[in-house]
C-alpha angles and dihedrals in degrees: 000000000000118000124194107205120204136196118181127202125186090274099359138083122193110180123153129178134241137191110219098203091078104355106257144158117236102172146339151180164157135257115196141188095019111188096007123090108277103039111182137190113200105195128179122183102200121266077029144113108247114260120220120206116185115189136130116280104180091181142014079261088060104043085044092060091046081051087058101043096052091054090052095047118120097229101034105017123110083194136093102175129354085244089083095066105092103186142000105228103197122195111226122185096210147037102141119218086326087093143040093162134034109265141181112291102240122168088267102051079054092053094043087048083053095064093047087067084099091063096046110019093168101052112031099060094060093037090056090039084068099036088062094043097054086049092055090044102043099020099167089047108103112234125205126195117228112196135211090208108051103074093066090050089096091070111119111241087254077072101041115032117084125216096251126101098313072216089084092054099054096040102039092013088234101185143137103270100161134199156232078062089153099058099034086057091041093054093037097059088036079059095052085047098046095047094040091245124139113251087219090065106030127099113202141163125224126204113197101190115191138122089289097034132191147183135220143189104210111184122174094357090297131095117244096166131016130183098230117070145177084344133017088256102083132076122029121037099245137170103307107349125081111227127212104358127157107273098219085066085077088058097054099041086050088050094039095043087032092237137152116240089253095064086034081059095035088060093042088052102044116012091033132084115045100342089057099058091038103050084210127086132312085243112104096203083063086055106053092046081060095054090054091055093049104265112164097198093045088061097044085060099043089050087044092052096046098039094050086051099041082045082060102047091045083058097050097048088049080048098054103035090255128319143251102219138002116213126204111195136157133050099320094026095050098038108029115088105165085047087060090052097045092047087052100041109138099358090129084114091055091046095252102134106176112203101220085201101055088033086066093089126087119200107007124107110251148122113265109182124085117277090247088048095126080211118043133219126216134182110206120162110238119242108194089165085056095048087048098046090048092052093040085055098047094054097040088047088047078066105046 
């Protein structure tokens, strides 16, 4: 079976399609600016140059129906017909408490993700707004939503209530929920896999290290504690957003800059985490070049970002009585590899022995700790569309 596999953004559109038979990938691609002048689709069949459309997509049904197009296309389509997509797999950030696994999207999983907008107003909007064009365009393809959030409902509530009024719990459901739950699970079964463990019977903690960055404590294939939490605001210090901080810090910048909560969270969200001490960008890579040339704020940052990290794992190990492997995936964690070094730093107590040798690689899935490391660390890129298509393809075969 092939699965397209569809991730919508406000104004932005990522699919790609997979062949289930071997796993495959057979195309993706980007659209980019929808509903706003100078809409463009970037698609790439694999073994291919990449293929640019620019045309005007004044809405995701739209941009859906260029996607389309472009996979049925003669010269760089992987499609005959539409009948040999057989199932839409949409990543959605949210669904709350309603789900702890991806489900067929009937008309009542929609409606319960509609009342989840409260809870991600950024990113369910657009995710439903796919959701609802693809039904309009392929209405006898099944669709299956895939959520960020339901691979850390397993947490128990000592992970997930906050001290404040339970109140405010019951009435407005105010948790923890985390994110990045597709590719933590993703790299932490890849782990087991990699090491010949049984998922069943393996405690690991994943470090997804991007712009917006999270931890996990993965035991037994399953999350009991996550760094992000009601939002994605809390937890590491990442690109823009400033992580774990004391809330009463919001009261007194509103009262000192004369500002409302809503512009004291805007700049936490986005002027905050490393771009904020640095001054400089929310790129790493800027910041490090920085270092190089003396910058003092740069270094601060760079020491912020791996100490908070290095803080979380420390937790987790205390958590889980210790752990067999620690993972670095996304964008930092992939591709840093002065920032891994820095994070495990003087764990040899611990039993994290980091190989600088085999920790000289970016991108490529491997074990980078040394072969006595009593915990091992692996690099393994992360593959959401993947996680999504897999689980896309084991609901709609359970129907069949």
């Amino acid at each position: 079976m092939k699965v397209l596999v569809i991730n919508c953004g406000s104004s932005s559109l990522k699919y790609q399609v997979l062949d289930m038979e071997d796993e495959s990938l057979l195309a993706k691609g980007l659209v980019e600016r929808i509903g706003i002048p100078g809409s463009i689709l970037c698609h790439e069949k694999t073994g291919m140059e990449k293929y640019n459309l620019e045309a005007p997509m004044a809405d995701h049904k739209d941009a859906i129906s260029h996607v389309l197009d472009a996979l049925l296309d003669k010269d760089h389509g992987v499609l005959k017909s539409m009948d040999e997509i057989g199932a839409v797999g949409h990543r959605v950030v949210h669904a709350g408490e309603k789900y702890a696994y991806s489900v067929l999207l009937s008309q009542d999983v929609i409606d319960a993700l509609t009342e989840c907008t409260d809870l991600a107003p950024l990113h369910n909007p657009p995710n439903l707004l796919g959701i609802s064009a693809c039904k309009e365009l392929m209405p006898d393809t099944f669709m299956v939503g895939v959520f960020d959030t339901a691979f850390h409902q397993t947490m128990e509530p000592e992970s997930y209530i906050y001290a404040i009024p339970y109140e405010y719990y019951e009435k407005y459901k105010i948790r923890r929920y985390g994110f990045h739950g597709t590719s933590h699970k993703y790299v932490a079964e890849r782990a087991a896999a990699i090491l010949g463990k049984p998922v069943d019977d393996f405690k690991v903690i994943t470090c997804h290290l991007g712009n917006g960055a999270s931890i996990t404590a993965v035991k037994n294939g399953k999350s009991i504690n996550t760094s992000m939490g009601f939002t994605p605001l809390e937890g590491l210090v990442m690109g823009t957003r400033s992580g774990d901080l004391d809330p009463a810090i919001l009261q007194f910048i509103a009262e000192k800059e004369n500002m409302d909560v809503f512009k004291v969270t805007n700049i936490l969200n986005k002027k905050s985490g490393i771009y904020g001490i640095s001054g400089i960008s929310n790129d790493l890579r800027d910041i490090e070049k920085a270092v190089l040339e003396g910058n003092d704020r740069a270094l601060i940052a760079v020491k912020v970002f791996a100490h908070r990290v290095k803080s979380y794992i420390g937790s987790y190990m205390a958590e889980m009585n210790g752990v067999d492997a620690i993972v670095f995936t996304a964008g930092i964690g992939e591709n840093d590899i002065g920032m891994r070094a820095q994070i495990l730093e003087n764990m040899e107590n611990l039993g994290v022995e980091l190989d600088l040798e085999l920790n000289n690689i970016r991108g490529i899935e491997t074990v980078i700790s040394k072969p006595d490391s009593k915990v091992k660390v692996l690099l393994i890129p992360t593959n959401e569309e993947l996680m999504i298509a897999r689980d896309t393809n084991r609901i709609v075969s359970e129907l069949k």
